[in-house]
FIROTOR-304016 format. One record per residue: x, y, z of N, C-alpha, C in turn. Coordinates in pm, 1 decimal, always signed. Layout:
BEGIN
r n_u:X | n_v:Y | n_w:Z | ca_u:X | ca_v:Y | ca_w:Z | c_u:X | c_v:Y | c_w:Z .
...
***
This chain:
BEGIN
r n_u:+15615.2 | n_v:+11293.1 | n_w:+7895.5 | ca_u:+15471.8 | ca_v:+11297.8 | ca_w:+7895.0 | c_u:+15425.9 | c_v:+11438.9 | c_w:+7858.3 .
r n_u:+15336.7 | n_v:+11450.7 | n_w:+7808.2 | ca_u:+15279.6 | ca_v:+11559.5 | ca_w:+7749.7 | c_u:+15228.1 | c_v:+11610.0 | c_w:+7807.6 .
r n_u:+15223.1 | n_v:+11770.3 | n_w:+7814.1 | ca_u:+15196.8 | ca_v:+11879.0 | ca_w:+7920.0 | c_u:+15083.5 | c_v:+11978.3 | c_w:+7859.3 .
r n_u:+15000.5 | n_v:+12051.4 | n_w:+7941.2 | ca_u:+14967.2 | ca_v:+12201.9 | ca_w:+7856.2 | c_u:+14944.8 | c_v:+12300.1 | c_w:+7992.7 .
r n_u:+14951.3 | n_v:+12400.1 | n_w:+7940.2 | ca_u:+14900.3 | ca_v:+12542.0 | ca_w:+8021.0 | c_u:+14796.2 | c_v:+12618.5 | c_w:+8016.4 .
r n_u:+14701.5 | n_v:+12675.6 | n_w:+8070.1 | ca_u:+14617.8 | ca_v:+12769.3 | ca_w:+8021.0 | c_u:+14670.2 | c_v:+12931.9 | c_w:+8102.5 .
r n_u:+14665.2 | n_v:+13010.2 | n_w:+8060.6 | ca_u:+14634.8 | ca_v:+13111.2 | ca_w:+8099.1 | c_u:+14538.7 | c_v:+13219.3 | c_w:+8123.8 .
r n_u:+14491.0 | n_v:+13267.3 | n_w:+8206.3 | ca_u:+14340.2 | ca_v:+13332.8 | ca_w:+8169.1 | c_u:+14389.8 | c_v:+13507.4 | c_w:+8173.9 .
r n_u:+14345.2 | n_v:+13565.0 | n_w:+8091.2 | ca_u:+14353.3 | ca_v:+13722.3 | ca_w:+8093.2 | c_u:+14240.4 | c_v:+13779.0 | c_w:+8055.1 .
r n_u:+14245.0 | n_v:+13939.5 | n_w:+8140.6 | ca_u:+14132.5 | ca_v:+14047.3 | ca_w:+8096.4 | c_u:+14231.2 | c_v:+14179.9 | c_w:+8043.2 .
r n_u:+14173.6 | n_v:+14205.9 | n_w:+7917.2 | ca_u:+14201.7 | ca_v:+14296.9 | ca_w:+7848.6 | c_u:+14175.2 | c_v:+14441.9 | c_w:+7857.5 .
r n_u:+14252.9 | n_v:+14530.0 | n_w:+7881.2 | ca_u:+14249.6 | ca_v:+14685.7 | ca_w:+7885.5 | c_u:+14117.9 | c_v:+14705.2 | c_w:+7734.3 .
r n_u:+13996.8 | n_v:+14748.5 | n_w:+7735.9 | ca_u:+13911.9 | ca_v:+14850.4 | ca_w:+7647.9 | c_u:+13999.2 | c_v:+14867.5 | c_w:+7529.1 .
r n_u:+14005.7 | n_v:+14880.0 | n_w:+7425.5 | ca_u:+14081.5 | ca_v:+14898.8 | ca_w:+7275.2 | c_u:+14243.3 | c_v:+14846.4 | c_w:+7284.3 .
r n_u:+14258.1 | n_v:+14780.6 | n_w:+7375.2 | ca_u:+14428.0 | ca_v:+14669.7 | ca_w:+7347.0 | c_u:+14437.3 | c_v:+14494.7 | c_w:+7297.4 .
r n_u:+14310.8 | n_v:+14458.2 | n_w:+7264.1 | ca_u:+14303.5 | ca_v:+14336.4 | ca_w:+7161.2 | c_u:+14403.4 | c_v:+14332.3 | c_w:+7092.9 .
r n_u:+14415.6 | n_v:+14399.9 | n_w:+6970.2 | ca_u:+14516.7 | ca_v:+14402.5 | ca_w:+6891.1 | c_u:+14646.0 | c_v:+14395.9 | c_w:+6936.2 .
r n_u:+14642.3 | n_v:+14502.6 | n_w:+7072.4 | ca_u:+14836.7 | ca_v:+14453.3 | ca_w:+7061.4 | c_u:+14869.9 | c_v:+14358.7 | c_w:+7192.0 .
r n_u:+14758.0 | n_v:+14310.6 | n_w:+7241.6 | ca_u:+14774.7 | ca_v:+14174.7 | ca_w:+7308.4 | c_u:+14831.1 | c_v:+14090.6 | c_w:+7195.2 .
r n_u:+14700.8 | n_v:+14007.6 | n_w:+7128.9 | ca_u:+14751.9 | ca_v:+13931.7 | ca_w:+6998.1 | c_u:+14858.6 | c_v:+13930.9 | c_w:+6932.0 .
r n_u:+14901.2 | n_v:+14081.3 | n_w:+6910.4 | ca_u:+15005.3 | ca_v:+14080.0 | ca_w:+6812.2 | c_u:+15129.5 | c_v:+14058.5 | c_w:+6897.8 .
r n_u:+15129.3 | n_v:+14062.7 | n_w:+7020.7 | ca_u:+15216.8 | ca_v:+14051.0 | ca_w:+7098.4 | c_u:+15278.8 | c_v:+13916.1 | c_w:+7070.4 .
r n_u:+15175.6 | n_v:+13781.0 | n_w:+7045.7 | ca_u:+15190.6 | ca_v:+13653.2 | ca_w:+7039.2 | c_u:+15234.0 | c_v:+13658.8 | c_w:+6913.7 .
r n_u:+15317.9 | n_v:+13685.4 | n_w:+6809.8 | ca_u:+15320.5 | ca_v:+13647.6 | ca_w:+6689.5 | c_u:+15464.1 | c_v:+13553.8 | c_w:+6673.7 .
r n_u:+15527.6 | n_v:+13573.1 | n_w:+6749.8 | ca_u:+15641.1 | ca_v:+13526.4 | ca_w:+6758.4 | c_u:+15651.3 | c_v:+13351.2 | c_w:+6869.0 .
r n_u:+15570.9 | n_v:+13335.2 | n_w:+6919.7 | ca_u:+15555.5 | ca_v:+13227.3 | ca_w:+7004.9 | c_u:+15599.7 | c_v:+13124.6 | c_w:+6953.3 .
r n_u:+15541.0 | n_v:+13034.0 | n_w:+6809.3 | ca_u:+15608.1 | ca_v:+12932.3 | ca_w:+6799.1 | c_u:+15740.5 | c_v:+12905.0 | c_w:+6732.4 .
r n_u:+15796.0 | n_v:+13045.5 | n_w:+6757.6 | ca_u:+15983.8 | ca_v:+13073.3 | ca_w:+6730.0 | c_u:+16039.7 | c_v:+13054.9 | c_w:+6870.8 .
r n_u:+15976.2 | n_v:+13126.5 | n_w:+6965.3 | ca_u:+16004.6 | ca_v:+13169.3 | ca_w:+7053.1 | c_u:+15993.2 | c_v:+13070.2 | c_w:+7160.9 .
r n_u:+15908.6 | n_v:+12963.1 | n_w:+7165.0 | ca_u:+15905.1 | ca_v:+12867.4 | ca_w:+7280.7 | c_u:+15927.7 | c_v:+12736.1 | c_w:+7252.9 .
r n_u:+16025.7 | n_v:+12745.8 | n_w:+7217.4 | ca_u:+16109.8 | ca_v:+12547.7 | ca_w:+7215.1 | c_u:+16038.9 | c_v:+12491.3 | c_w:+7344.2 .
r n_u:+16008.0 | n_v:+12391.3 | n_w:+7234.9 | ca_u:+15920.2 | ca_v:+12253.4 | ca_w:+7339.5 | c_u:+15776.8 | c_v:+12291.4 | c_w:+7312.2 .
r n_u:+15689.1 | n_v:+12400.4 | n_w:+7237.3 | ca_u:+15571.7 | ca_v:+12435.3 | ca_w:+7199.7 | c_u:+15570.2 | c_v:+12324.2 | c_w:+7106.3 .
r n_u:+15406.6 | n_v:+12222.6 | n_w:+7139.7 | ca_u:+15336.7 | ca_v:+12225.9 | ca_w:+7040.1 | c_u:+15277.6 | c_v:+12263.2 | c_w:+6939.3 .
r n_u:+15155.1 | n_v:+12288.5 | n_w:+7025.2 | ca_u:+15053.4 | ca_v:+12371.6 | ca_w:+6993.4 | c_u:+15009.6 | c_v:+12523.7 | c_w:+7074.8 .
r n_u:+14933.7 | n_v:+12645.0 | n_w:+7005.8 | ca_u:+14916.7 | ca_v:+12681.6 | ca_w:+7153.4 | c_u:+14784.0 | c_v:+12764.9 | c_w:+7056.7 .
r n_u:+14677.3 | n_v:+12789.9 | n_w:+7144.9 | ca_u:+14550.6 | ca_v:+12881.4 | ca_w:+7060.9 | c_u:+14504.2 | c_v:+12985.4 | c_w:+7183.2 .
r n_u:+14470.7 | n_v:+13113.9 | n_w:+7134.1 | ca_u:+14416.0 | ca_v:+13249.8 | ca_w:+7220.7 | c_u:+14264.7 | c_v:+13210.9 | c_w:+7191.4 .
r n_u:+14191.4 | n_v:+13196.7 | n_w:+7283.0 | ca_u:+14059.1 | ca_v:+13221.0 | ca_w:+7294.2 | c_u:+13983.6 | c_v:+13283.4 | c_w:+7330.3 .
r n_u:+13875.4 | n_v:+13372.4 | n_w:+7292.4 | ca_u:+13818.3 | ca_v:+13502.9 | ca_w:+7352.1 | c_u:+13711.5 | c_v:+13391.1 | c_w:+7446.0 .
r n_u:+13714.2 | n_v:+13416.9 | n_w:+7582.7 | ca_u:+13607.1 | ca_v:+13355.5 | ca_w:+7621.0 | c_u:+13443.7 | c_v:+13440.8 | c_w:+7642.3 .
r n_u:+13454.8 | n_v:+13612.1 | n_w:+7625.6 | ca_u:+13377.2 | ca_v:+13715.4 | ca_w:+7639.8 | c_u:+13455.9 | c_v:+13826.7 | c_w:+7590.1 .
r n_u:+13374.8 | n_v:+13930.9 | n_w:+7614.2 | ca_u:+13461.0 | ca_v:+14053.4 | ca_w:+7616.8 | c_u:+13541.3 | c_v:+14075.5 | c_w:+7661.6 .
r n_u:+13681.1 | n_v:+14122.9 | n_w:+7608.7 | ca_u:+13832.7 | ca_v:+14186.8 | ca_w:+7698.1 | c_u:+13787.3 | c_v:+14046.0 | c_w:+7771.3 .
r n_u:+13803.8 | n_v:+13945.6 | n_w:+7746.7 | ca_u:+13878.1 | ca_v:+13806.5 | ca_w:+7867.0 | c_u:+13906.4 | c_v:+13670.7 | c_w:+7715.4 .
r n_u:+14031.3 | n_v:+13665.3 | n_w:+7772.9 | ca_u:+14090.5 | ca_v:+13567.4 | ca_w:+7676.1 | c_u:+14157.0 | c_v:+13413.4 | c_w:+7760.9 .
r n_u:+14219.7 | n_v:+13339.8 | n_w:+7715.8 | ca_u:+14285.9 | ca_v:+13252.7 | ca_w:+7764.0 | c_u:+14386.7 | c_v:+13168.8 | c_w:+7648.0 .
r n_u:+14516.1 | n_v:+13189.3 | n_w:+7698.0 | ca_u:+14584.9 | ca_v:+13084.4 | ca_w:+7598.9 | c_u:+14578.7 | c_v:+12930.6 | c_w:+7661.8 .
r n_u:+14612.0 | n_v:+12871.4 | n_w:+7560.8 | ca_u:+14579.7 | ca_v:+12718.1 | ca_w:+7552.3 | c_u:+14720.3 | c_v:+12711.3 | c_w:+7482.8 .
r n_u:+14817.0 | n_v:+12611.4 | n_w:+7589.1 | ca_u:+14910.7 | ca_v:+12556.6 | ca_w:+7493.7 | c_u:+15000.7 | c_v:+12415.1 | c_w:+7545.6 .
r n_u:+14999.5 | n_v:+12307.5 | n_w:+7402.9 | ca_u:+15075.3 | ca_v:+12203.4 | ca_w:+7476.0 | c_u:+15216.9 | c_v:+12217.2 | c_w:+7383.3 .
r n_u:+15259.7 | n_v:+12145.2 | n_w:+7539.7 | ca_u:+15379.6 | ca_v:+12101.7 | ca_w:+7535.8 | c_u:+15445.2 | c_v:+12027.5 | c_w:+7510.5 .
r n_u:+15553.4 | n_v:+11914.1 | n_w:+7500.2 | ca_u:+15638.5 | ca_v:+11814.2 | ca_w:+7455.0 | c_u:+15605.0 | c_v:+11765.7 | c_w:+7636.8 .
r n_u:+15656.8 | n_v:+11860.6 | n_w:+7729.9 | ca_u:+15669.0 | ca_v:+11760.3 | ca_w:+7853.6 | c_u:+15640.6 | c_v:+11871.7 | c_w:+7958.8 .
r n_u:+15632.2 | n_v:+11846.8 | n_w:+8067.9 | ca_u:+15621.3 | ca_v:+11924.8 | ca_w:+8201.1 | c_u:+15807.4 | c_v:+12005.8 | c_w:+8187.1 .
r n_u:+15881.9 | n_v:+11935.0 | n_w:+8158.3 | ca_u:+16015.8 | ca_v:+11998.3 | ca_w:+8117.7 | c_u:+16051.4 | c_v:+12051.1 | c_w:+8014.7 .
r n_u:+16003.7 | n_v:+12048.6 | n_w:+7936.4 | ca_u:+16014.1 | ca_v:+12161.3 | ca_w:+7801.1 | c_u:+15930.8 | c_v:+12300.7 | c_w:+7847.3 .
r n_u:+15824.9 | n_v:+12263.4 | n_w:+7939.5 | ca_u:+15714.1 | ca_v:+12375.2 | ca_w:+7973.5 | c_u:+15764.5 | c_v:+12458.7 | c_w:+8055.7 .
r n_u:+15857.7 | n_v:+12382.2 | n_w:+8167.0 | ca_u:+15922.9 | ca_v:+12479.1 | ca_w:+8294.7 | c_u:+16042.6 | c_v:+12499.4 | c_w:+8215.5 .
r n_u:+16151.9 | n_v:+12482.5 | n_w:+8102.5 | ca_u:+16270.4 | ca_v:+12560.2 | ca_w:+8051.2 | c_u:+16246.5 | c_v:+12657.9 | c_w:+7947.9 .
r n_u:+16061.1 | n_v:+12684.9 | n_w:+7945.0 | ca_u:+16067.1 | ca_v:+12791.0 | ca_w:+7858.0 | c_u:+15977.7 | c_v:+12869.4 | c_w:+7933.5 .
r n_u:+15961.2 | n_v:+12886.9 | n_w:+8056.3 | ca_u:+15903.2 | ca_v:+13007.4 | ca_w:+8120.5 | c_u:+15973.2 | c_v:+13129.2 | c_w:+8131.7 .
r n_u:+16090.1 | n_v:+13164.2 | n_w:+8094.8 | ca_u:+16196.2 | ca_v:+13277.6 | ca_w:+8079.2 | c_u:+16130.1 | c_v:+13318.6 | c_w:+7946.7 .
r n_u:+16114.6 | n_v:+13213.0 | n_w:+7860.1 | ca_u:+16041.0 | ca_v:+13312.6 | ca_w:+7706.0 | c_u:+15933.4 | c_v:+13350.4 | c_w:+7734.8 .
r n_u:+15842.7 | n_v:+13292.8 | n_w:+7796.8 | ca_u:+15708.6 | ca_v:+13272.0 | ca_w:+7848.0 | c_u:+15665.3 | c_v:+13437.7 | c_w:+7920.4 .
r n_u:+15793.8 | n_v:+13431.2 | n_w:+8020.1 | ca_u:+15764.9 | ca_v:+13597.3 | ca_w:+8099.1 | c_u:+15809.8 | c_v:+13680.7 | c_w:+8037.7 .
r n_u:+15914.3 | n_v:+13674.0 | n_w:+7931.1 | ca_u:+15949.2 | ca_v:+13753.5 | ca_w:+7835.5 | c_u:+15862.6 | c_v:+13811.6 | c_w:+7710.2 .
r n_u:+15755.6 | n_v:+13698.9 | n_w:+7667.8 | ca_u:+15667.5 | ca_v:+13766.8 | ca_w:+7591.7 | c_u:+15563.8 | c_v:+13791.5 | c_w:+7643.7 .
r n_u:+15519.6 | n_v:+13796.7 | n_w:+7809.2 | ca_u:+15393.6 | ca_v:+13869.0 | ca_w:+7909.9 | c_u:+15460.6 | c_v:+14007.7 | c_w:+7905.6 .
r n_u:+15623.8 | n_v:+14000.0 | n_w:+7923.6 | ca_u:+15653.0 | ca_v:+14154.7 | ca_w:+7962.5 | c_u:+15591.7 | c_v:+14281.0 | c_w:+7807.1 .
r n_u:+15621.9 | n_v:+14228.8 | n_w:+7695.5 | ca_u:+15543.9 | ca_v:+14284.5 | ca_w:+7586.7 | c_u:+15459.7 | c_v:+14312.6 | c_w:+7570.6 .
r n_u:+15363.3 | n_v:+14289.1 | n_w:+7666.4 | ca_u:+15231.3 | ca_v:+14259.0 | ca_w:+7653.7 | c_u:+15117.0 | c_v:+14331.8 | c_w:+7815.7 .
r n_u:+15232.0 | n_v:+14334.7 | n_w:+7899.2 | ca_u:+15167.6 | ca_v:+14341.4 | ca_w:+8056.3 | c_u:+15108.3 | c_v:+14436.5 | c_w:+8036.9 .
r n_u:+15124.0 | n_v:+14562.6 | n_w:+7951.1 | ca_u:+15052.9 | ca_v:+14690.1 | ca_w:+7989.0 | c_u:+14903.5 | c_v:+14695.0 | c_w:+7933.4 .
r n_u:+14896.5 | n_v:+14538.8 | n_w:+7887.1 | ca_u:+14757.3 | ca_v:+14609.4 | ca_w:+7785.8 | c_u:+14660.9 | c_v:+14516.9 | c_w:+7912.5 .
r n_u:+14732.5 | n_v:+14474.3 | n_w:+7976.7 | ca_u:+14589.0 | ca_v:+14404.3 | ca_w:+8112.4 | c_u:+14563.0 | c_v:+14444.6 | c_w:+8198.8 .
r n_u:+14412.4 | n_v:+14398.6 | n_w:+8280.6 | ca_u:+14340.2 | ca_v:+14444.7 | ca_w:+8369.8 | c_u:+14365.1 | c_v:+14354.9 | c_w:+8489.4 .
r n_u:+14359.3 | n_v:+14399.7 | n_w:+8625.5 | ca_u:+14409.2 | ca_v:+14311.8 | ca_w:+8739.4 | c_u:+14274.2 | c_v:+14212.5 | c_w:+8691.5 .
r n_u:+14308.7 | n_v:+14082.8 | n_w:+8742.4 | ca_u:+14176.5 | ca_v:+13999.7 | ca_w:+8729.8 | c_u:+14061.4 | c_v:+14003.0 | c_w:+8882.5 .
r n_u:+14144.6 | n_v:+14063.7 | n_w:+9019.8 | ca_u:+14076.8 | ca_v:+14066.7 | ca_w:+9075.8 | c_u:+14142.2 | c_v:+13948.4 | c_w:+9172.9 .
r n_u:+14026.6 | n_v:+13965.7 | n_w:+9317.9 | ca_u:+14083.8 | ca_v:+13812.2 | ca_w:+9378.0 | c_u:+14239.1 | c_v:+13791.0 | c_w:+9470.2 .
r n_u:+14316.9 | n_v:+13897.8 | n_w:+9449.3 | ca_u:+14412.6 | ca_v:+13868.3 | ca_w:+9442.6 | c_u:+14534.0 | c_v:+13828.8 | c_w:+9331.0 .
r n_u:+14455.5 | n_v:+13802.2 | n_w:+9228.1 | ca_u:+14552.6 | ca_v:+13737.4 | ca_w:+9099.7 | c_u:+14678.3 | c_v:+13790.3 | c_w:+9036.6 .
r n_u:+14613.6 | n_v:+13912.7 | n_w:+9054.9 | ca_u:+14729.6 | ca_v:+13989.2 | ca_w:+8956.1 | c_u:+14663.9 | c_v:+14033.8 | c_w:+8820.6 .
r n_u:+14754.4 | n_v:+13994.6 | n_w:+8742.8 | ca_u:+14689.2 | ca_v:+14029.7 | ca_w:+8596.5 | c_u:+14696.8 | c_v:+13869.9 | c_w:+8509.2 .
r n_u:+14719.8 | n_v:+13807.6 | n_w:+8586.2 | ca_u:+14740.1 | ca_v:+13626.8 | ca_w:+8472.3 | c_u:+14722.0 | c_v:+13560.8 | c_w:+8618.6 .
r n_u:+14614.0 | n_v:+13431.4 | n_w:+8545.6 | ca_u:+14577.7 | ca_v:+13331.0 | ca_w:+8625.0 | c_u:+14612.3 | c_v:+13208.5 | c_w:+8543.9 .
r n_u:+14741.2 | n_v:+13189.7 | n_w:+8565.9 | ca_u:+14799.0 | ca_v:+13041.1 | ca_w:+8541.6 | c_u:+14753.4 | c_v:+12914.7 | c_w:+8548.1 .
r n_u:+14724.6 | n_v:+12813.5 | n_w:+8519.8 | ca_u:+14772.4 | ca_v:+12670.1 | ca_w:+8525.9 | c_u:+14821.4 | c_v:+12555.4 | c_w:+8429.6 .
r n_u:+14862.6 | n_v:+12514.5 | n_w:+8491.3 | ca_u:+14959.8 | ca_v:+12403.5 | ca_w:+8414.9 | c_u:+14994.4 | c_v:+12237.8 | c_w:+8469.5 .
r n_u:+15004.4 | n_v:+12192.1 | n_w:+8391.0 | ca_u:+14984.3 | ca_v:+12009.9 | ca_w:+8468.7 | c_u:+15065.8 | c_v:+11884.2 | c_w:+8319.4 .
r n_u:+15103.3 | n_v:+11785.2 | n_w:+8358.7 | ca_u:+15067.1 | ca_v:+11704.2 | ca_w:+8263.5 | c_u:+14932.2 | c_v:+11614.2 | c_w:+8256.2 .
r n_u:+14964.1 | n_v:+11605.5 | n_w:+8104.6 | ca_u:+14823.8 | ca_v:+11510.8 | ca_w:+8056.2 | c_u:+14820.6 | c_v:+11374.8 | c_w:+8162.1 .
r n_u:+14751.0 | n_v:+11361.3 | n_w:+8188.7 | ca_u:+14734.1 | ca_v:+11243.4 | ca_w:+8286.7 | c_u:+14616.3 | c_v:+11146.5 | c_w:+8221.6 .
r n_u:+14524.8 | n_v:+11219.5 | n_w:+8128.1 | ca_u:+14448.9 | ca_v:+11089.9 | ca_w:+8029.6 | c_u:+14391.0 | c_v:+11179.3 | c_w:+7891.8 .
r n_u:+14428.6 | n_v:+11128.1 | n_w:+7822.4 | ca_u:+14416.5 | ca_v:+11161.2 | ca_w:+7661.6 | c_u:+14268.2 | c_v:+11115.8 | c_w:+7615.1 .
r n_u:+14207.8 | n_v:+11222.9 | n_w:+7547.9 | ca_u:+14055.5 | ca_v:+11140.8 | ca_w:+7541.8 | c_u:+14052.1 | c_v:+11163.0 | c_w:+7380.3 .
r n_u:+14135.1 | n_v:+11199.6 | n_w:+7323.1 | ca_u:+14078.7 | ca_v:+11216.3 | ca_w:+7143.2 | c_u:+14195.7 | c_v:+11282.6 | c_w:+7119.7 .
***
């Protein structure tokens, strides 16, 4: 069954660029990726969007997953809350609308 993730991030002031570029390698890099898209939702705050083949293709590629955050960790802002710097979630599709 088909899976996706979002991630939500806030961006360090002038590190856009090497957030992004950080992702260039993703759909080499994460067997069992569909699809996956970065969305600016405001300023410095983004979120990836990405599906999966299954809830198990999604959990045997979280080793690539933290491997290409580690490339990337220095350019974020704590989100606050407690969070850290990434506010995760992830689920399978449970109803398909289009």
């Amino acid at each position: 069954m088909m899976a996706f993730n979002i991630v939500r991030f806030k961006i360090k002031p002038g590190m856009e660029k090497a957030f992004l570029d950080a992702h260039d390698n993703v759909a080499a890099d994460w067997t069992g990726l569909r699809h996956a898209s970065i969305i600016q939702t405001c300023d410095g705050r983004y979120c990836i969007v990405a599906e999966w083949e299954s809830m198990d293709a999604l959990a045997a590629c979280r080793p690539q997953m933290i491997a290409t955050l580690d490339r990337f960790r220095d350019t974020l802002e704590d989100l606050g809350g407690g969070l850290g710097v990434t506010d995760p979630v992830a689920g399978p599709v449970v109803l398909a609308l289009k």
